[in-house]
LOMARTI-963056 format. One record per residue (C-alpha): residue number from 0; chain; x, y negated, z negated. Coordinates in Angstrom, 3 decimals, decimal comma. Last residue first. Layout:
BEGIN
[site NUM; 'A'; [X; Y; Z]] ...
This chain:
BEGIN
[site 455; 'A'; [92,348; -197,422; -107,887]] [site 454; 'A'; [90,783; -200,769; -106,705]] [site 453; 'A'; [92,587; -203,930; -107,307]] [site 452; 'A'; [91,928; -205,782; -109,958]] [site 451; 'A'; [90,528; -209,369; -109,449]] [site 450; 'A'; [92,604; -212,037; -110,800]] [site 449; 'A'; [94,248; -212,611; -107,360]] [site 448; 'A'; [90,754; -213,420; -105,823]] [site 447; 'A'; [89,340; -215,948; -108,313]] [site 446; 'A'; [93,210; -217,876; -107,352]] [site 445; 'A'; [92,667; -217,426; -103,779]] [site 444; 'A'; [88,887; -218,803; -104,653]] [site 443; 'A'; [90,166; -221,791; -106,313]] [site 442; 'A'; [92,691; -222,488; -103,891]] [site 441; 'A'; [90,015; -222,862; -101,200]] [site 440; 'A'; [87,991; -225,104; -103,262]] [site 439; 'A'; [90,976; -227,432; -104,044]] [site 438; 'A'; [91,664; -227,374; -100,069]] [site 437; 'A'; [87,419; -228,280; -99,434]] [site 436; 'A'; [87,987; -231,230; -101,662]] [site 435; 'A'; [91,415; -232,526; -100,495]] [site 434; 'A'; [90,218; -232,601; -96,725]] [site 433; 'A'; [86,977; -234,099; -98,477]] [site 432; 'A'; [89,023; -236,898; -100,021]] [site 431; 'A'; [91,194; -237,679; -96,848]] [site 430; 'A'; [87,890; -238,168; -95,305]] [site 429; 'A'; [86,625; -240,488; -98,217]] [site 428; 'A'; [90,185; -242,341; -98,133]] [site 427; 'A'; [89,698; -242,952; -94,547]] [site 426; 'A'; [93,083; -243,637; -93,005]] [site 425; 'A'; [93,795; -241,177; -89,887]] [site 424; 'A'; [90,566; -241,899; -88,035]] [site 423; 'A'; [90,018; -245,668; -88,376]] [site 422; 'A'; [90,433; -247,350; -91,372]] [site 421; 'A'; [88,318; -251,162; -90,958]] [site 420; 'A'; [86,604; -250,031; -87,966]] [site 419; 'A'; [84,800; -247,079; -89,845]] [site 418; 'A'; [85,789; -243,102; -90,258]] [site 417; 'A'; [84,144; -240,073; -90,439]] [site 416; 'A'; [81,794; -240,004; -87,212]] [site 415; 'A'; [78,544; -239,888; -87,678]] [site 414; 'A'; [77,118; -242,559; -86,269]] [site 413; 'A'; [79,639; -243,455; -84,534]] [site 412; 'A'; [78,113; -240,905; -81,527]] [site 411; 'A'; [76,043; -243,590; -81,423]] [site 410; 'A'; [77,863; -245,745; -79,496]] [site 409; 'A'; [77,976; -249,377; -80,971]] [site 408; 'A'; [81,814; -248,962; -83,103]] [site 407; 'A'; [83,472; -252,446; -83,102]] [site 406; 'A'; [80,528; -254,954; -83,702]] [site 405; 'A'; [78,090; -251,910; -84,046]] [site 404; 'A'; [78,936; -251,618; -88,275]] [site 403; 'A'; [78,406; -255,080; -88,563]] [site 402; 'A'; [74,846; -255,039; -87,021]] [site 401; 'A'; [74,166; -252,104; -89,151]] [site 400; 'A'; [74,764; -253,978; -92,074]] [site 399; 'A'; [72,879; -256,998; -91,298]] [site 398; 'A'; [69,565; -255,241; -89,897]] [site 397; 'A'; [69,797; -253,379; -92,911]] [site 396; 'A'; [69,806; -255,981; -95,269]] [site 395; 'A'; [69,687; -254,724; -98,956]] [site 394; 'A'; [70,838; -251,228; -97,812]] [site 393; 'A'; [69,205; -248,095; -98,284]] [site 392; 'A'; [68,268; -247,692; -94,722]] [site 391; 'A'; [72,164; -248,598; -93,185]] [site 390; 'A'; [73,475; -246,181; -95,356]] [site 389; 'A'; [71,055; -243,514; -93,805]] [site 388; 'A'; [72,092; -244,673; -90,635]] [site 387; 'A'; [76,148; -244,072; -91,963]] [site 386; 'A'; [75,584; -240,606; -92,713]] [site 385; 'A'; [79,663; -240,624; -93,252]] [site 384; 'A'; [79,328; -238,143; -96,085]] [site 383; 'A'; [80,673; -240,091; -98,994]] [site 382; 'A'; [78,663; -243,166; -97,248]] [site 381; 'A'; [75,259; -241,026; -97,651]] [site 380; 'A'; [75,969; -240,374; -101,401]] [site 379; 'A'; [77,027; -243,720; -102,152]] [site 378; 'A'; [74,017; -244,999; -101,085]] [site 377; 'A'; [71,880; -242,539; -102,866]] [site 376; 'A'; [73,478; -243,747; -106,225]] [site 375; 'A'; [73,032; -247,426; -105,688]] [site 374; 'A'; [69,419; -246,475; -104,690]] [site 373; 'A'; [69,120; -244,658; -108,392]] [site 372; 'A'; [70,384; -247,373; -110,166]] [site 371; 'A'; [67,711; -248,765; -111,543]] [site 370; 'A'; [66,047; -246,035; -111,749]] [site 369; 'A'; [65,191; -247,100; -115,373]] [site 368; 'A'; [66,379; -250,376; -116,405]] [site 367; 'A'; [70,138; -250,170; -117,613]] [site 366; 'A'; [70,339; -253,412; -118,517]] [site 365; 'A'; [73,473; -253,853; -116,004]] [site 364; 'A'; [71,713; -252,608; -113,164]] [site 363; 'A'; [68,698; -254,160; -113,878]] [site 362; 'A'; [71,611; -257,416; -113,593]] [site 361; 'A'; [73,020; -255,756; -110,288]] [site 360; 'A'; [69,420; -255,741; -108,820]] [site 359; 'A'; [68,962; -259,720; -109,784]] [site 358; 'A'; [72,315; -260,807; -108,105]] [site 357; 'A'; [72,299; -258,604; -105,122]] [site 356; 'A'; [68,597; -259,827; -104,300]] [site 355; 'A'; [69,858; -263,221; -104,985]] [site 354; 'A'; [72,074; -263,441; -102,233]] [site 353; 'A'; [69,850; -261,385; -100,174]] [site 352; 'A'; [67,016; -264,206; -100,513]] [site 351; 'A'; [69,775; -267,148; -99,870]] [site 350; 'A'; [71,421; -265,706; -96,723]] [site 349; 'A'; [67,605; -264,825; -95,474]] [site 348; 'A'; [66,080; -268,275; -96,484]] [site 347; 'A'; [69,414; -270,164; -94,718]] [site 346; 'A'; [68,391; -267,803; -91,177]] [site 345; 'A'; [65,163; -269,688; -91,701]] [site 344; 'A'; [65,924; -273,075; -91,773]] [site 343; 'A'; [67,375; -274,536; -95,119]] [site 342; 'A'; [66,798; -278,495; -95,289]] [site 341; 'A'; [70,283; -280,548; -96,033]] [site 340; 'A'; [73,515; -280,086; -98,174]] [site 339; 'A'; [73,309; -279,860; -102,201]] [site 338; 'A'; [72,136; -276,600; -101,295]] [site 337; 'A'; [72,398; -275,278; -97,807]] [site 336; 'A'; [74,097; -272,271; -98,508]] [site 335; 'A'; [70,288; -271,103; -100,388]] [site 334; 'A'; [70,033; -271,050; -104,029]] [site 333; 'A'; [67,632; -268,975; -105,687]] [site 332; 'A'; [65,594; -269,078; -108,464]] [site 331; 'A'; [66,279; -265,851; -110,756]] [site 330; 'A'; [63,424; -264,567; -112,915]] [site 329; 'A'; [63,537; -262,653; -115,658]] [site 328; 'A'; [66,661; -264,412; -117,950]] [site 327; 'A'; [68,050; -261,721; -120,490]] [site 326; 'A'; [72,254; -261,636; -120,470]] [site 325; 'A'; [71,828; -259,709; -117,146]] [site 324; 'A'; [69,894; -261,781; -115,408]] [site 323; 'A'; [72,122; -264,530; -116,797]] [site 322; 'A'; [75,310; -263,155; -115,531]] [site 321; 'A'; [73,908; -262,140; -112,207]] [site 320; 'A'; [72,368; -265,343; -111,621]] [site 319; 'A'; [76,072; -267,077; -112,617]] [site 318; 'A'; [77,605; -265,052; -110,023]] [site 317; 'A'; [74,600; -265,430; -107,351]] [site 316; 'A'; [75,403; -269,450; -107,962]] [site 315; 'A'; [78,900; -269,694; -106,528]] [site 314; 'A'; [77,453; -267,585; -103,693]] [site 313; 'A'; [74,788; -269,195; -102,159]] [site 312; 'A'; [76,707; -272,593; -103,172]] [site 311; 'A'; [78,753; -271,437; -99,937]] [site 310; 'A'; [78,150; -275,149; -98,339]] [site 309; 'A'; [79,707; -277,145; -101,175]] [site 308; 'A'; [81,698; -275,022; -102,848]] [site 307; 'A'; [83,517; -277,171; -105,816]] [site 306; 'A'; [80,596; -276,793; -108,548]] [site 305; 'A'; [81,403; -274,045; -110,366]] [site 304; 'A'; [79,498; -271,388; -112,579]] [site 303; 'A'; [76,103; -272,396; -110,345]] [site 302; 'A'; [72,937; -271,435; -112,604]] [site 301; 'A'; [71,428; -270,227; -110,469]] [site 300; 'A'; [68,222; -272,500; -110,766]] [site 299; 'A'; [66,598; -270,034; -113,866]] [site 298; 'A'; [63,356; -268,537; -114,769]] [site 297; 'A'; [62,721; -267,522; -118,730]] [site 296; 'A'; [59,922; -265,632; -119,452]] [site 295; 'A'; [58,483; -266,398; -123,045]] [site 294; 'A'; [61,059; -265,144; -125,854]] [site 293; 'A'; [59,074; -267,887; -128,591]] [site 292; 'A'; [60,648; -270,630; -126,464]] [site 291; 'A'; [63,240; -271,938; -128,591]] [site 290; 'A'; [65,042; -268,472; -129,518]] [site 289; 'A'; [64,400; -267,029; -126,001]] [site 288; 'A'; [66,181; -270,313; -124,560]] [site 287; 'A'; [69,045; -270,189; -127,433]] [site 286; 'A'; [69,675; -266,746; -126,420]] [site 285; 'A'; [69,793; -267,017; -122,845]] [site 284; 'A'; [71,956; -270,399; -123,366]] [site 283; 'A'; [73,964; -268,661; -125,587]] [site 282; 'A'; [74,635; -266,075; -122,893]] [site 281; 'A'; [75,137; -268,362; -120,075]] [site 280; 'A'; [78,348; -270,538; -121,495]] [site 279; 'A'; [81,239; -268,866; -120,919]] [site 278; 'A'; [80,015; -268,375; -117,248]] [site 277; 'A'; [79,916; -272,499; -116,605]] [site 276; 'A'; [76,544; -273,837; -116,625]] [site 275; 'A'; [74,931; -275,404; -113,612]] [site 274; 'A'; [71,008; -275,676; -112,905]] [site 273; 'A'; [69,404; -274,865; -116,466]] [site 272; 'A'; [66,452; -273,042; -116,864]] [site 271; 'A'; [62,791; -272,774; -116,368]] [site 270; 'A'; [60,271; -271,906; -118,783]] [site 269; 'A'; [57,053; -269,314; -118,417]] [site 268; 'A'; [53,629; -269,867; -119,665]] [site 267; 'A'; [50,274; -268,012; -119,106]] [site 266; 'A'; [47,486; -270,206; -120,461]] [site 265; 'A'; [45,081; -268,528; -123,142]] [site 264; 'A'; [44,981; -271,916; -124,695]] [site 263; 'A'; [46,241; -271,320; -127,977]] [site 262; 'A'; [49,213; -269,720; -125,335]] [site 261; 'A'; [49,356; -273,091; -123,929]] [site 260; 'A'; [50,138; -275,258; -127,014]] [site 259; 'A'; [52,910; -272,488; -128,125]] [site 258; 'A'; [54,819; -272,963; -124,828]] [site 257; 'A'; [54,557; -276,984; -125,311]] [site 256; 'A'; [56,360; -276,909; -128,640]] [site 255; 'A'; [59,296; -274,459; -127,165]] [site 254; 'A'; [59,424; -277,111; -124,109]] [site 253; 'A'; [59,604; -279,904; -126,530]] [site 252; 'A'; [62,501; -278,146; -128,210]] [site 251; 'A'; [64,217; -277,675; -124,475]] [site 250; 'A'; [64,014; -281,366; -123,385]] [site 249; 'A'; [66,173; -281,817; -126,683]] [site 248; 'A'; [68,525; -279,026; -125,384]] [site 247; 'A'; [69,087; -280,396; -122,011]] [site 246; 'A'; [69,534; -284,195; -123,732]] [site 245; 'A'; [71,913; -282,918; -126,192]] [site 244; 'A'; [74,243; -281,650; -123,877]] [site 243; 'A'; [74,912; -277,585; -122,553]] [site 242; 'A'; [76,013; -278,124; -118,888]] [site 241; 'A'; [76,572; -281,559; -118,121]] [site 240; 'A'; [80,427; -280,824; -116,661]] [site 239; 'A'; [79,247; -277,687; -115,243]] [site 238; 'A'; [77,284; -280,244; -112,970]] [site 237; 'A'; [73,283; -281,071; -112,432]] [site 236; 'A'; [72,508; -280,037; -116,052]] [site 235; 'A'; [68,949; -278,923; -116,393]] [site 234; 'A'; [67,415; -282,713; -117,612]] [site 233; 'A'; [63,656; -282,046; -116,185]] [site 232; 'A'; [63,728; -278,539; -117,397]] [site 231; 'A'; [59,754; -277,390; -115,468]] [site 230; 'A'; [57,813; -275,538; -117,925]] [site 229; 'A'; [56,347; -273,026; -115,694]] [site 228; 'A'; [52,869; -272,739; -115,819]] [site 227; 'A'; [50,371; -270,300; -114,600]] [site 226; 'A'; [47,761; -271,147; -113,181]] [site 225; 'A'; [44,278; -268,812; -114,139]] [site 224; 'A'; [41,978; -271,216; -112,390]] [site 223; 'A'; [39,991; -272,288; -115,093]] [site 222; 'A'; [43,073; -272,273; -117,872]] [site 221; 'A'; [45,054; -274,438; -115,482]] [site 220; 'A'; [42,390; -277,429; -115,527]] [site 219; 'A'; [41,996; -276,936; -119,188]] [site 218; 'A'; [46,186; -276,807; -119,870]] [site 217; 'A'; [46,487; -280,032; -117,916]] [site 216; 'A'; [43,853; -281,541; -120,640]] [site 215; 'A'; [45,556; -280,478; -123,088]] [site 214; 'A'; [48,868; -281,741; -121,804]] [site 213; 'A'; [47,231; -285,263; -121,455]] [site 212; 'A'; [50,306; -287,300; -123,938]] [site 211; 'A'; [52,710; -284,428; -122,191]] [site 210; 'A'; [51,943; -284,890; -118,835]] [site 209; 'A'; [51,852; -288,941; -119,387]] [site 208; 'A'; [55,401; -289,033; -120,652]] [site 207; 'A'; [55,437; -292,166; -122,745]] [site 206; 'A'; [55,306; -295,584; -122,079]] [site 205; 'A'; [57,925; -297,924; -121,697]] [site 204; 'A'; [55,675; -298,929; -118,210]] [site 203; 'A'; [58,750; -298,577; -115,507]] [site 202; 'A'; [61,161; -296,768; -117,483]] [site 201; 'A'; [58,313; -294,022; -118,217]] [site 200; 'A'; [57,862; -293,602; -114,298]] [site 199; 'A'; [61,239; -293,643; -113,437]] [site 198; 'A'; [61,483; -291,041; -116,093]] [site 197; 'A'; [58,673; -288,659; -114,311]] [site 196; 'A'; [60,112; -289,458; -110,884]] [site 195; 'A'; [64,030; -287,874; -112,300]] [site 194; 'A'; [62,263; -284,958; -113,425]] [site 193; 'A'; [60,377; -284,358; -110,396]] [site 192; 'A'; [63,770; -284,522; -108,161]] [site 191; 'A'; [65,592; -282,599; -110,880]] [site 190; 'A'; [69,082; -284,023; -111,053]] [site 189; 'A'; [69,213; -286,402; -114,016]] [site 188; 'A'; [72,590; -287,634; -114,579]] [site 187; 'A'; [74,973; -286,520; -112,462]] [site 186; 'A'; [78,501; -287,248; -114,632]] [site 185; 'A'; [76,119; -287,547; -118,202]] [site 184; 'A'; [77,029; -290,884; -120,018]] [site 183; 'A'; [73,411; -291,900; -120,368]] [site 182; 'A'; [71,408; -289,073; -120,230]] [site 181; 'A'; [70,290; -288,579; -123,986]] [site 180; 'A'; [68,956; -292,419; -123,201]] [site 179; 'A'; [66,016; -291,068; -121,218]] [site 178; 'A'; [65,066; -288,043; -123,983]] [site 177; 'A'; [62,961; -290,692; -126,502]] [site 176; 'A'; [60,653; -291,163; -123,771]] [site 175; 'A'; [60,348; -287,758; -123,299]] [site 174; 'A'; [61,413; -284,867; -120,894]] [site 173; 'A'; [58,977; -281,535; -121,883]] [site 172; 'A'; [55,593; -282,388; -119,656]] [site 171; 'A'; [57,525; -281,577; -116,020]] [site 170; 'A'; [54,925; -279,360; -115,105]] [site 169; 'A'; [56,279; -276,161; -112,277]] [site 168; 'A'; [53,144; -274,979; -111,001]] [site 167; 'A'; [52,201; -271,298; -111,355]] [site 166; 'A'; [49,693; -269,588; -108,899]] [site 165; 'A'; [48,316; -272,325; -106,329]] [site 164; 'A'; [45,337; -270,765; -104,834]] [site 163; 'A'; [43,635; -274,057; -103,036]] [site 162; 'A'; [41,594; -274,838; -106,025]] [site 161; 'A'; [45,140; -275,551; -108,038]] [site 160; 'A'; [46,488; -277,327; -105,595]] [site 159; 'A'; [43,024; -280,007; -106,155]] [site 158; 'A'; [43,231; -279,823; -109,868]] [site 157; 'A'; [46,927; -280,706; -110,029]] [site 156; 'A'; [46,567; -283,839; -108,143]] [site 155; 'A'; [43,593; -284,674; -109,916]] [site 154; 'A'; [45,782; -284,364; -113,071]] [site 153; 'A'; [48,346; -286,502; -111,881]] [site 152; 'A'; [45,818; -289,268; -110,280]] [site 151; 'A'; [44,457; -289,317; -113,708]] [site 150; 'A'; [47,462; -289,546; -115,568]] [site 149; 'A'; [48,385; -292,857; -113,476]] [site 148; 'A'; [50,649; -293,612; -110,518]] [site 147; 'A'; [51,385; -296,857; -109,845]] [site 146; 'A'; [55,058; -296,513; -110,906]] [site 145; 'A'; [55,133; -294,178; -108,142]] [site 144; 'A'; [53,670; -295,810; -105,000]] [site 143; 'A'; [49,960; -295,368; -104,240]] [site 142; 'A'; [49,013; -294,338; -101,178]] [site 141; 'A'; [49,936; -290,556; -101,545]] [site 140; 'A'; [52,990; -288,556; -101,258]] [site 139; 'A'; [53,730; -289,409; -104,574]] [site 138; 'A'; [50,802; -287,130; -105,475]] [site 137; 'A'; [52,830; -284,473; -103,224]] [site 136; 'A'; [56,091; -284,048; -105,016]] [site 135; 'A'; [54,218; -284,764; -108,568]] [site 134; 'A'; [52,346; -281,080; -108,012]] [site 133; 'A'; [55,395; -279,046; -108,414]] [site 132; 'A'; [54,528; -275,919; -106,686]] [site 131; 'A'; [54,505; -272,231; -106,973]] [site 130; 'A'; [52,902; -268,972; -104,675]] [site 129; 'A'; [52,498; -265,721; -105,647]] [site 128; 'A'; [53,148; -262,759; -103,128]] [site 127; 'A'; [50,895; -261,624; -100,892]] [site 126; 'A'; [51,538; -264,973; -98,670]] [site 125; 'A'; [49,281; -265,478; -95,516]] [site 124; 'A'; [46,199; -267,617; -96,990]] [site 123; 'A'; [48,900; -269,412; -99,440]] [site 122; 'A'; [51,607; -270,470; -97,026]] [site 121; 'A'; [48,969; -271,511; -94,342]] [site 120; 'A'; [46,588; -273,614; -97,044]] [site 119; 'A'; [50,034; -275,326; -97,954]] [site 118; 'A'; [51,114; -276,292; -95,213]] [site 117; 'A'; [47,817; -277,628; -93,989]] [site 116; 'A'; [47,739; -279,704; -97,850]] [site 115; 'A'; [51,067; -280,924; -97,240]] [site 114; 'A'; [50,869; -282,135; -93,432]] [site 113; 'A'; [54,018; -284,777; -93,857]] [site 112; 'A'; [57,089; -284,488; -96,080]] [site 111; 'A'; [57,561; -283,297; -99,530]] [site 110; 'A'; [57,200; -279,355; -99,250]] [site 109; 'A'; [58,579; -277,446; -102,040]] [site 108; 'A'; [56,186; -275,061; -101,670]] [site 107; 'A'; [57,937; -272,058; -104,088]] [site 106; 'A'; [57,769; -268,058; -103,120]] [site 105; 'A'; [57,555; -265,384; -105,616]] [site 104; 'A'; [59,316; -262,143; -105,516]] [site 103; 'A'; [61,560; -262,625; -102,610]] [site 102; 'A'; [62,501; -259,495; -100,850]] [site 101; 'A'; [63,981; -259,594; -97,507]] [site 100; 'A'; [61,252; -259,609; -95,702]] [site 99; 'A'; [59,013; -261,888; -98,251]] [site 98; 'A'; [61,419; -264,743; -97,750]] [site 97; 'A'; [61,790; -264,419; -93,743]] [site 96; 'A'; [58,113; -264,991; -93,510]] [site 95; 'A'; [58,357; -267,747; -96,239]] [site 94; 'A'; [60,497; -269,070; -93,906]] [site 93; 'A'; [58,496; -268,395; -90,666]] [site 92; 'A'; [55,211; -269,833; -92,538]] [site 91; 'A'; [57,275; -272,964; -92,598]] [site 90; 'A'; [58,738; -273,365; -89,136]] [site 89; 'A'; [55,365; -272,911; -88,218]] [site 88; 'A'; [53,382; -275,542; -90,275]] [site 87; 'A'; [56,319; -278,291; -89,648]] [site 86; 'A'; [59,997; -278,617; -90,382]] [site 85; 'A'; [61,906; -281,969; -90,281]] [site 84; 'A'; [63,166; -285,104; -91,549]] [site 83; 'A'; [60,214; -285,974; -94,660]] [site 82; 'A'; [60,828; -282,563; -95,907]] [site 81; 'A'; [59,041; -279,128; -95,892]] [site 80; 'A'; [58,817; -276,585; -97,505]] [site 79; 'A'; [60,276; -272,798; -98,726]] [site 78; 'A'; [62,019; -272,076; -102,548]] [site 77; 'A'; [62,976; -268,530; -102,860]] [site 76; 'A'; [61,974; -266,833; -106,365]] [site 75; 'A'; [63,745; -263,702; -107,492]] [site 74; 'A'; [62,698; -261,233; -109,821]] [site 73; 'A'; [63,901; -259,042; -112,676]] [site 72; 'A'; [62,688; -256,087; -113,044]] [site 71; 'A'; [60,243; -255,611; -116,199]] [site 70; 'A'; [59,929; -255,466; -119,216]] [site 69; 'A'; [60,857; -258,583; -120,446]] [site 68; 'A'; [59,208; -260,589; -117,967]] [site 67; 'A'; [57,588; -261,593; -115,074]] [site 66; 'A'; [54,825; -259,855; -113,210]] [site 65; 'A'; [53,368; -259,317; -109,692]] [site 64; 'A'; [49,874; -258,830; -108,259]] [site 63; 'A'; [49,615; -258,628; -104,255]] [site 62; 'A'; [47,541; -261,717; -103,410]] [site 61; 'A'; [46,084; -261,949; -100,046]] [site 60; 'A'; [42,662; -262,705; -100,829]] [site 59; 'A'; [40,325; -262,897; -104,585]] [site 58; 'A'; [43,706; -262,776; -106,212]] [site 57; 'A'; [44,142; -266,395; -104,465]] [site 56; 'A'; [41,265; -267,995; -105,586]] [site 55; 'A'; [41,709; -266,441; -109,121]] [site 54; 'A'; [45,943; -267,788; -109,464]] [site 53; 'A'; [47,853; -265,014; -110,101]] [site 52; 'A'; [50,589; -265,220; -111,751]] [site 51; 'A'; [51,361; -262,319; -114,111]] [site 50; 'A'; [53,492; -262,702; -117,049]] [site 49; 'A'; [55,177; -261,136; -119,629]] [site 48; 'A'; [56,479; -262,483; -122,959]] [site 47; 'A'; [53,207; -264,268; -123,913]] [site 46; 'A'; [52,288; -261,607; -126,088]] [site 45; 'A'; [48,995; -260,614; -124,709]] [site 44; 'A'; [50,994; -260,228; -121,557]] [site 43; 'A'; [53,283; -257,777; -123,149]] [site 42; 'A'; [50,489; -255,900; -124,999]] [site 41; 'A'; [48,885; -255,648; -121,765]] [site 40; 'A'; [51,479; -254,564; -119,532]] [site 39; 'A'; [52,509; -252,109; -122,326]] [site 38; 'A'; [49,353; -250,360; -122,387]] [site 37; 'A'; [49,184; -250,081; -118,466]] [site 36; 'A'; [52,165; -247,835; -118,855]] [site 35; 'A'; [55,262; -249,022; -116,922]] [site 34; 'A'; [56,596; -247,755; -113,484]] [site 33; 'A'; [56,616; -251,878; -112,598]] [site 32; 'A'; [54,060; -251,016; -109,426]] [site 31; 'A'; [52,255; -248,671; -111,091]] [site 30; 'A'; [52,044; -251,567; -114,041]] [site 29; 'A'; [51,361; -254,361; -111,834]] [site 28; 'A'; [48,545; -252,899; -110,388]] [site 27; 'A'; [47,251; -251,253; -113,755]] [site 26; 'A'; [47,572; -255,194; -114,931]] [site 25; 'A'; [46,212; -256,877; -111,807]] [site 24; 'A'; [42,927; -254,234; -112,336]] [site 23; 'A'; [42,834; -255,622; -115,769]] [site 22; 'A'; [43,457; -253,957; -119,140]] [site 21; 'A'; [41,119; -255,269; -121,719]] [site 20; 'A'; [42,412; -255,690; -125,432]] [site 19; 'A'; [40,352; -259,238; -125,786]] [site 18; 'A'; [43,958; -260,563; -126,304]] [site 17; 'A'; [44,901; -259,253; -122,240]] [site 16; 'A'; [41,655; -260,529; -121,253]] [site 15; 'A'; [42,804; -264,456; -122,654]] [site 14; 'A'; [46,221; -263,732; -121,085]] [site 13; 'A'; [45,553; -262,562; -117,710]] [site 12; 'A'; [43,199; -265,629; -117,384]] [site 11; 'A'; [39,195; -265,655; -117,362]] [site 10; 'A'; [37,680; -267,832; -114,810]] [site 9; 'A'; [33,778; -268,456; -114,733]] [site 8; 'A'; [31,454; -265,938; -112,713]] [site 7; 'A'; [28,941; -264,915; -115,077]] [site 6; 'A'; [30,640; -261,406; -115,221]] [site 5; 'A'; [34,271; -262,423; -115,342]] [site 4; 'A'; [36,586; -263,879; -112,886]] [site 3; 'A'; [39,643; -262,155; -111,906]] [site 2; 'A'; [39,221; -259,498; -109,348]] [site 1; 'A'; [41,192; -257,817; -107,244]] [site 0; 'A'; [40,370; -257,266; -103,613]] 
């Protein structure tokens, strides 16, 4: 157990111990975990540029520290729950299951259909790794319809997932009044379900956001439990065609103002990122993120560089992930085959985790963190000599791998054999290569040999 409350029992966040110059057990965690010195975990958090979610009541259980940022790998976030057509408690707790398996960093409760609060309780009592939400998808859940929502039924909203464990919530507080008529014109408007309830909302009274207007107040209720938040981008471009307009980039200057507001607080903050962006586009909107924001942690939807793959949007996003990973965003949201589609199941979680996985190792590739590349190294090693189980460790999926491998070649006398399927015996470049290895060798030492006088 880790703690996070001090001595008289009240909650203390990561940031407000981190600024007293303390160095909490979740920071020495994170930091033998990272391969960083403890120091630099908490001048980072101190900062605001790295983060560690980690809500008390869930530190106090199943919680296995993490961080976000800077200086640190970058991390993927799978997005699990319900919907008001299917899943339930079990198909639930098998996708976030399937999440942590394959390597998700963070897991997201999306859930907007029956049972939230059981859901919920399940996710967080048998997740180690933090859990999100976006506390609007369940107060409309409610009795109340939307426009009768008020800022009180928001905040209580947020107050109650917040005792359950919650560790960062995703608060739409950046997209004003004054933003709506930015939109006009756009090809998919406004694509971020909460978002999209927030300006029904305002359109409904002409009144103004009522997450910002009681931000303050959001920030005490956060502060107590040690939530992080992640400044949700209500108008992320839905389409490369949006990507990049003045109503993404005015959201974004609020989201720079309300950054600053929460570290006065002591409240850890990171900012989420645009949806679709074409690759020409990523690095300025790394740099104009980082610029805006005061370099907190940036977390990103993708973003998908096309938008014309309905059904393999797994993929068309993992490009633009590994671009922006790589041009500075630290955490990588990702994007299942079923986006824009229907409800990912389980095997959906997998294609999407893996995905990402790929995406966010090649961008520590890229940044040259250390070791990042040391598994990509010992890979290649055990394929050059055809030790294909030890290929099948390394890899990213090795249930996956191995299970190709079998399709043609299941004996295990395959298993060492120099060749695959796809060459055969008589055209594997990497046994023609050794052939050519061990004959350069051999000439080498005929040519050591004829240099050598011979004896009198």
């Amino acid at each position: 157990m880790i703690s996070g409350t001090d001595g008289a029992g009240g909650a203390r966040t990561q940031m407000y111990h981190a600024r007293q110059g303390e160095i909490t057990d979740a920071m020495r965690f994170v930091a033998e975990r990272e391969d960083l010195d403890a120091e630099l975990v908490r001048a980072e958090v101190a900062r605001g540029r790295l983060i560690i979610p980690a809500n008390v009541h869930h530190l106090a259980g199943a919680l296995e520290p993490m961080c976000i940022g800077k200086v640190s790998a970058v991390k993927i976030n799978a997005n699990i729950g319900n919907s008001a057509v299917s899943s339930d408690v079990g198909g639930e707790l098998e996708k976030l299951r399937m999440a942590i398996k394959y390597g998700a960093d963070t897991v997201m409760d999306l859930s907007t259909g029956g049972n939230i609060d059981a859901i919920r309780q399940a996710i967080i009592a048998a997740s180690p790794v933090p859990i999100g939400t976006v506390p609007i998808y369940q107060a409309v859940q409610q009795d109340k319809e939307l426009e009768e929502l008020t800022a009180e039924d928001l905040l209580e909203m947020i107050e109650h997932q917040a005792r359950q464990g919650v560790d960062y919530m995703t608060i739409h507080a950046g997209i004003l009044l004054e933003h709506l008529a930015l939109v006009h014109g756009r090809v998919t408007g406004i694509v971020s379900r909460g978002g999209s309830l927030h300006a029904v909302w305002m359109m409904a009274h002409r009144k103004q956001n009522p997450l910002y207007e009681r931000y303050d107040d959001i920030l005490d209720i956060l502060r107590q439990y040690d939530v992080t938040i992640s400044l949700g981008d209500s108008l992320r471009p839905g389409s490369i065609a949006d990507a990049s307009d003045r109503a993404q980039f005015a959201e974004l200057e609020t989201l720079g103002e309300l950054t600053r507001r929460a570290w006065d607080r002591d409240v850890q903050v990171m900012v989420e990122g645009p949806g679709h962006i074409p690759m020409d586009q990523i690095e300025m909107n790394v740099r104009k993120q980082k610029e805006i924001c005061h370099e907190a942690p940036f977390y990103t939807l993708g973003p998908l560089v096309t938008d014309i793959a309905p059904g393999y949007d797994h993929i068309t996003s993992a490009i633009g992930a590994a671009m922006i990973g790589w041009y500075g965003a630290d955490m990588l949201c990702y994007v299942t085959p079923k986006e824009h589609l229907g409800l990912p199941n389980a095997e959906d979680v997998r294609n999407g985790v893996i995905a990402y996985k790929i995406a966010a190792h090649s961008a520590d590739v890229a940044r040259g963190r250390k070791g990042a590349r040391d598994r990509d190294d010992a890979l290649s090693r055990a394929r050059y000599a055809f030790d294909w189980n030890e290929q099948f460790r390394l890899s990213l999926d090795p249930e996956r791998a191995r299970e190709y491998h079998d399709e043609a070649l299941p004996a295990e006398y395959f298993k060492s054999a120099e060749f695959c399927a796809m060459c055969g015996p008589k055209f594997c470049s990497m046994h023609h290569s050794k052939t050519i290895e061990e004959g350069l060798a051999e000439l080498a030492r005929e040519q050591a040999e004829s240099l050598v006088p011979a004896e009198a």
